[in-house]
C-alpha positions as CSV (number, residue, x, y, z in Angstrom):
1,X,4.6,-9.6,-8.4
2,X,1.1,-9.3,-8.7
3,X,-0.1,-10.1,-12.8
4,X,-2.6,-7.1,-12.3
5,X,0.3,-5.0,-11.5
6,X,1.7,-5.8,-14.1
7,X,-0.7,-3.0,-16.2
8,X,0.8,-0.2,-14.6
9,X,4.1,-1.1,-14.9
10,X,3.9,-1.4,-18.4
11,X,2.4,1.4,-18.8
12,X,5.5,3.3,-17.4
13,X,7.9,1.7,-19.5
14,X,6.1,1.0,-22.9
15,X,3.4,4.0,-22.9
16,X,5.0,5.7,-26.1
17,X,6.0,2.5,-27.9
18,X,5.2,-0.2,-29.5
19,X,5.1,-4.4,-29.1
20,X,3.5,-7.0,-30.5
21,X,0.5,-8.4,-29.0
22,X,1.9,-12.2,-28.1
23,X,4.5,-10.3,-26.2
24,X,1.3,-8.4,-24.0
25,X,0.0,-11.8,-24.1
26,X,3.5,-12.8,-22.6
27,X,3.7,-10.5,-19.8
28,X,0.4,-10.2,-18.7
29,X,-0.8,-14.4,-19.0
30,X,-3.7,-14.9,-17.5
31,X,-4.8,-11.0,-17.4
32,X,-4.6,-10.3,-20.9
33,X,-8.3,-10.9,-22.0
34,X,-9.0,-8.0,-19.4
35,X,-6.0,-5.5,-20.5
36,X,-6.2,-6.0,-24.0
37,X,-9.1,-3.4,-25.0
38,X,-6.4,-1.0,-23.8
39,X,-4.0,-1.8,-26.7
40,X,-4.2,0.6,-30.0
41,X,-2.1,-0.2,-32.8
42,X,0.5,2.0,-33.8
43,X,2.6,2.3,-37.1
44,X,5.3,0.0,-38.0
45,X,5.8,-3.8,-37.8
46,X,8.6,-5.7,-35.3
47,X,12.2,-5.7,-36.8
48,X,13.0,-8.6,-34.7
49,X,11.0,-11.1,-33.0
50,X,12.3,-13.7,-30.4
51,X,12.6,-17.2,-30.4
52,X,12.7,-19.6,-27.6
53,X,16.6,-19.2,-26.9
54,X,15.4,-15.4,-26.6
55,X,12.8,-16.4,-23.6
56,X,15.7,-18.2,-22.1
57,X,18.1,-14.8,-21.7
58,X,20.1,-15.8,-25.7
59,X,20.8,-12.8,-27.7
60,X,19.7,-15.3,-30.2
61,X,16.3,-13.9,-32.2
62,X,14.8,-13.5,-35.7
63,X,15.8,-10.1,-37.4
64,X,12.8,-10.0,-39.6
65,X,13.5,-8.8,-43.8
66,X,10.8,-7.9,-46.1
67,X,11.6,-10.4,-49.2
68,X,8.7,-9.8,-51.4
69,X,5.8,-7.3,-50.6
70,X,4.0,-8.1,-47.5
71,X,6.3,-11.3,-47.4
72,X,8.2,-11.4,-44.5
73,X,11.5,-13.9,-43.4
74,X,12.8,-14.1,-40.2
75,X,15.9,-15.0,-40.3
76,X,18.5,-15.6,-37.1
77,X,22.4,-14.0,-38.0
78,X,23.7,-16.8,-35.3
79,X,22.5,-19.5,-37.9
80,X,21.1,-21.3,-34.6
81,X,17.3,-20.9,-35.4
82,X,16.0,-21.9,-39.0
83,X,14.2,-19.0,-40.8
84,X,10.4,-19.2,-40.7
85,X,7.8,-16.3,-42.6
86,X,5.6,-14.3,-40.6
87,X,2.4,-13.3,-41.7
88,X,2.3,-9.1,-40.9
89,X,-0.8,-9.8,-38.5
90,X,2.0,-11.4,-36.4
91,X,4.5,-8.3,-36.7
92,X,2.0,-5.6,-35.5
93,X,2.9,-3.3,-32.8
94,X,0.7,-2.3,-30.3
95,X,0.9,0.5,-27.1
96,X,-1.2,0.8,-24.5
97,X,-4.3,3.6,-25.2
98,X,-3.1,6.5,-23.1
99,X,-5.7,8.5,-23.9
100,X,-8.9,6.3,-23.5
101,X,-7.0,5.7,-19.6
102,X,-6.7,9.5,-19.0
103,X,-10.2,10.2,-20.0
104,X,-11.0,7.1,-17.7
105,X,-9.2,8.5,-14.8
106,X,-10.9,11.7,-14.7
107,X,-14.0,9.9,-14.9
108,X,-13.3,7.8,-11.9
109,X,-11.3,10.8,-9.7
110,X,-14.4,12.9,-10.6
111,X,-12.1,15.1,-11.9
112,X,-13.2,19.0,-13.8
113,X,-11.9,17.5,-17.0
114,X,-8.8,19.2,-18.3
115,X,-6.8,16.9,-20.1
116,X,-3.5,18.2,-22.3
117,X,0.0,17.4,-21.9
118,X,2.5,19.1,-20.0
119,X,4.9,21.0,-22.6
120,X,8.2,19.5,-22.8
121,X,8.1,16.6,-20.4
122,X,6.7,13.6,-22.5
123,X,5.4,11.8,-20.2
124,X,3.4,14.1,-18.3
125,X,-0.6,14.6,-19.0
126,X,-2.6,17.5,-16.7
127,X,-5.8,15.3,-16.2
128,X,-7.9,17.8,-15.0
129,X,-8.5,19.7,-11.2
130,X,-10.5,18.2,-8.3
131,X,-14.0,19.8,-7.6
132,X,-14.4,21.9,-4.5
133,X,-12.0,24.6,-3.3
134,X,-9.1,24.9,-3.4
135,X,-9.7,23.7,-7.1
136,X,-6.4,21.5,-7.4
137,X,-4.5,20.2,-9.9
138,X,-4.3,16.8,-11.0
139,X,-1.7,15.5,-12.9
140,X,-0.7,12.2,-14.5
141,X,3.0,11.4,-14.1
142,X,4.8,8.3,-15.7
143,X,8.9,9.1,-15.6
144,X,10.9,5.6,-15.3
145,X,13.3,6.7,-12.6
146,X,13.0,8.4,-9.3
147,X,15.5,10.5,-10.2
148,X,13.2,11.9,-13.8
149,X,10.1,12.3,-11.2
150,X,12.5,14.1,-8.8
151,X,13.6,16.7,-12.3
152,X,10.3,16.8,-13.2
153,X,9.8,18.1,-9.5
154,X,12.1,20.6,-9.0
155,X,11.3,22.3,-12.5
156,X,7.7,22.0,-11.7
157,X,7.7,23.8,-8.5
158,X,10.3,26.2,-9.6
159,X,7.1,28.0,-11.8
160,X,4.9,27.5,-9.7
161,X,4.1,26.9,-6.0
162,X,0.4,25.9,-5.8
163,X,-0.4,22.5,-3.9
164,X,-0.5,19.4,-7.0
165,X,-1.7,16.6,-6.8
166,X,0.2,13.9,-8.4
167,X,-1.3,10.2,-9.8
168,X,1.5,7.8,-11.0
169,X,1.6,4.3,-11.6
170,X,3.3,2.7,-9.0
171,X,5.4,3.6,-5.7
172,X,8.6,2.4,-7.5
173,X,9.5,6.2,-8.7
174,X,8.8,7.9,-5.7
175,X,12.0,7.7,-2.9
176,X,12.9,10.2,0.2
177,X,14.0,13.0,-2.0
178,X,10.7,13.0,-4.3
179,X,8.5,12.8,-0.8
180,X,10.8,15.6,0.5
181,X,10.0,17.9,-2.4
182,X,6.3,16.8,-1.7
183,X,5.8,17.3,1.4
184,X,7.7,21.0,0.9
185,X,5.0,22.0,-1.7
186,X,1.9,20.5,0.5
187,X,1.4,18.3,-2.3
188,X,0.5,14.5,-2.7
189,X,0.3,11.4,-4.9
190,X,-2.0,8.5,-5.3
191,X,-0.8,4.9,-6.5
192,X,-2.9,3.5,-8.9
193,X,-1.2,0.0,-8.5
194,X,-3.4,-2.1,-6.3
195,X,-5.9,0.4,-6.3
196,X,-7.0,0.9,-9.8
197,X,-7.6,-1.7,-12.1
198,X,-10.7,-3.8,-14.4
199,X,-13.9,-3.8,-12.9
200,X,-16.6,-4.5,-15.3
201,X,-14.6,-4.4,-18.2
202,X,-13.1,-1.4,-17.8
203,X,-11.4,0.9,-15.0
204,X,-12.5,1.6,-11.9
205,X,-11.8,1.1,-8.3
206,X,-10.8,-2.2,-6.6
207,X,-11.6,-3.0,-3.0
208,X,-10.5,-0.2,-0.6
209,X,-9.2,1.6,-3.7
210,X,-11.9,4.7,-3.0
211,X,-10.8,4.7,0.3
212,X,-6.9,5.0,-0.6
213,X,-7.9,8.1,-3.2
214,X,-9.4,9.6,0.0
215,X,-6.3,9.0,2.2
216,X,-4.0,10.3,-0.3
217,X,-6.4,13.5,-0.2
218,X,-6.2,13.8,3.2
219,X,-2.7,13.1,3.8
220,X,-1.4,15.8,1.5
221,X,-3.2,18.7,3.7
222,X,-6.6,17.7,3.2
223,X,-6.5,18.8,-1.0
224,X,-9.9,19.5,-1.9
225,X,-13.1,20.8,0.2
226,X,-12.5,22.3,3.5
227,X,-16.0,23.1,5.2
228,X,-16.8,25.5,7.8
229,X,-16.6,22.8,10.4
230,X,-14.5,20.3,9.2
231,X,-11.7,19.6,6.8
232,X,-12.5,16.9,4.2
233,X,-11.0,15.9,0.8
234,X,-12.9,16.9,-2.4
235,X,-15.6,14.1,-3.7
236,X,-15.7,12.6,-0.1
237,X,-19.5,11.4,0.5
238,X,-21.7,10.8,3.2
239,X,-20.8,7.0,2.8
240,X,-17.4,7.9,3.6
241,X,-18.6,9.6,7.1
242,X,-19.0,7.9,10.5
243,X,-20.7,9.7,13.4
244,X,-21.3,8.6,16.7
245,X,-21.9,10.0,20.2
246,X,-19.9,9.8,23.1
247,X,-22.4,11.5,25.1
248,X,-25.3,13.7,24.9
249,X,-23.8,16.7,24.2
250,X,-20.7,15.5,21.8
251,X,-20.4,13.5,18.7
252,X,-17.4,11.8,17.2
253,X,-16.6,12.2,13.4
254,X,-14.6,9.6,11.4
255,X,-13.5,10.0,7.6
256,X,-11.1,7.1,6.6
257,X,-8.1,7.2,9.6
258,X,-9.4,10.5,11.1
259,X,-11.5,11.3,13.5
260,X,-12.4,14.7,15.3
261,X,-15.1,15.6,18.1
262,X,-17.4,18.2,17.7
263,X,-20.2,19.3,20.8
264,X,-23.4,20.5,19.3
265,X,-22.3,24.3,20.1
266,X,-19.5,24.0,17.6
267,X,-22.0,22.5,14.5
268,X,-24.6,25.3,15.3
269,X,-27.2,22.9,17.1
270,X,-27.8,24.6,20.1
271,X,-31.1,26.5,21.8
272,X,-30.0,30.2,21.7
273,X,-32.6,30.9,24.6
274,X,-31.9,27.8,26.9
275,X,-27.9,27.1,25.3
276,X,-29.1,23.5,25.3
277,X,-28.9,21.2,22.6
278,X,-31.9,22.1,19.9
279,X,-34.3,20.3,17.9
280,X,-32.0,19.4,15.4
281,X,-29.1,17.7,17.3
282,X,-32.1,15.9,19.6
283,X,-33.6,14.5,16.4
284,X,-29.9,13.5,15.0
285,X,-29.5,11.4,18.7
286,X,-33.2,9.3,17.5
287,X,-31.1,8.7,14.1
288,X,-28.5,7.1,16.3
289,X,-30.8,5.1,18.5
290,X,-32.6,3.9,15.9
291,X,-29.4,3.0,14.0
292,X,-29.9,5.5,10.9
293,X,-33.4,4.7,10.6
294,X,-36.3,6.8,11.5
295,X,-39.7,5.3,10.8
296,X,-43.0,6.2,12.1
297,X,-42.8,4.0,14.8
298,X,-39.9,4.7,16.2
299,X,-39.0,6.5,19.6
300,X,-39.8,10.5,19.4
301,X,-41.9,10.5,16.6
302,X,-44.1,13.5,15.9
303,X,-45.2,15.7,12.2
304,X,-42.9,18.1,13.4
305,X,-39.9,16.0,12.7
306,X,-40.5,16.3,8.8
307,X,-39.4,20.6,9.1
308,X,-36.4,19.4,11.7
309,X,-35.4,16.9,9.5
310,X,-35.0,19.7,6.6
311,X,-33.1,21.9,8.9
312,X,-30.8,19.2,10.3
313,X,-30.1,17.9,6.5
314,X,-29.4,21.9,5.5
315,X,-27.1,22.3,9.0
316,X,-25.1,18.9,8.0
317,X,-24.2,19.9,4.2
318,X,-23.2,23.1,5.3
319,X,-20.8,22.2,8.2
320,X,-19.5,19.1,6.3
321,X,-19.3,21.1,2.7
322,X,-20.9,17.8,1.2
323,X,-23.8,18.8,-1.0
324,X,-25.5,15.6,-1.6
325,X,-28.8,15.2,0.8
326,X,-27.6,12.8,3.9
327,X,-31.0,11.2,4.4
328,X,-32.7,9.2,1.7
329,X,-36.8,8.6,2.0
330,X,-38.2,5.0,2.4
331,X,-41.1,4.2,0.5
332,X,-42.0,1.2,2.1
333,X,-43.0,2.5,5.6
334,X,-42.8,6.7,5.1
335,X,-39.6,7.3,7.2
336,X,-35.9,8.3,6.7
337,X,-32.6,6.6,6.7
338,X,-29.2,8.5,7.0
339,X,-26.7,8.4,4.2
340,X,-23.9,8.3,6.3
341,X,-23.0,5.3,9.4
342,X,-24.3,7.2,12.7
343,X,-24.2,4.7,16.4
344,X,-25.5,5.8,19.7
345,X,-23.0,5.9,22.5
């Protein structure tokens, strides 16, 4: 198994408990310098503390007594290990910070914050809702066994029916009958194993993770914004867009695995006197021949384009329902480049 992975599993299994930190150190080697700002103490020291017959699958260990204050004997009851003190620096439990990663995960998902637990599950946080309409839930799931995440489930969606988005650690929980009751509810999930993990000391995505929060978006009924003109997940950006035309009159849209065609009737760019193609698609085909940049040398160029670009950059949020501008200016030579990848047929 992948060491990085390694995070996520423990954070299913030892979220609510405690350890000491050579044992992190143990199970996460190489990995550990990374992972170990998410470690908060909690109360209590280690009653027992393994030895190396322990590492090896013994029962064998050190049951750890309290001889004087703050002196501390480990001692083995199979009389195979001599006893040894620990020094209580040694027997200090630590647990993962759940709540610095929840407040991380909204900041990453780009979540409206929201973050309180779910009432009598335990291991279930409501991290907030994703921006845009429908404003969905997003909630933070961490049962140990298919079958808890399929309970947790059922009750779930017996009080309410709304589509839920659904983050959990990794894909070992989820099985045919959870993806059943899913798929039922037009609701999702997003695996934050292998998509998820340290970048610049502290969480954030890993290559292609962006692109695998937009998939799960999408593939659970397109959760999020749905424009006038086409359905996209919330927080999708231009960045995330590909358009290119197949021929004068039709363009070809691509957001992660899907891709739709659109003619310049249906996005609103046509001549209402001549029904031909207006100002504003003509001017989006010199983006494409000019590979998204549009300068004052290149082909079509005229003062007028500065009004038409306005009205094409007002046309495109609208019809896409992404609010962010889709050209940027260039200071170096007065023109504009588009936001999004656009190719000429």
């Amino acid at each position: 198994m992948n060491k990085k992975n390694l995070f996520w599993s423990s954070l299913e299994v030892l979220l609510h408990g405690g350890t000491r930190r050579a044992v992190w150190k143990q199970v996460w080697e190489s990995d550990f310098d990374a992972f170990s700002s998410y470690l908060r103490p909690v109360d209590g020291l280690a009653d027992r503390v393994g030895c190396e017959r322990t590492l090896l699958g013994s029962e064998c260990g050190y049951r750890i007594i309290e001889r004087e204050k703050e002196h501390f004997v480990g001692v083995c009851d199979e009389g195979r290990c001599p006893s040894r003190n620990f020094p209580r620096e040694e027997l200090a439990l630590f647990a993962i910070d759940h709540e610095r990663i929840t407040q991380e995960l909204v900041r990453i998902f780009e979540l409206i914050p929201g973050i309180r637990p779910i009432e009598g599950t335990g291991r279930v946080t409501h991290l907030g809702r994703l921006r845009g309409e429908p404003a969905v839930d997003v909630l933070f799931v961490r049962q140990r066994k298919p079958e808890d995440l399929r309970q947790f489930l059922e009750n779930y969606f017996s009080i309410q029916s709304v589509a839920t988005l659904f983050v959990i650690p990794t894909n070992r929980r989820v099985d045919e009958s959870v993806l059943q009751i899913l798929n039922a509810h037009k609701s999702g999930y997003f695996t934050l194993e292998g998509a998820i993990g340290i970048q610049k000391e502290k969480l954030g995505y890993l290559a292609n993770g962006r692109q695998l929060w937009l998939d799960s978006l999408s593939s659970c009924g397109n959760l999020g914004v749905v424009s006038s003109g086409f359905s996209l997940p919330a927080l999708t950006r231009w960045e995330d867009l590909t358009l290119k035309f197949k021929d004068g009159h039709t363009l070809s849209v691509r957001h992660g695995r899907t891709s739709k065609l659109f003619s310049f009737t249906e996005m609103g760019m046509v001549d209402a006197r001549t029904k031909a193609p207006d100002e504003q698609w003509r001017l989006l085909r010199l983006f494409a021949d000019e590979m998204g940049i549009f300068t004052w040398k290149s082909k079509g160029v005229t003062v007028l384009n500065r009004k038409r670009k306005e009205r094409l950059a007002k046309k495109l949020k609208s019809y896409f329902g992404i609010s962010s501008d889709p050209f940027t200016y260039r200071k170096e030579d007065g023109g504009w480049e588009a936001v999004f990848t656009i190719l000429k047929d």
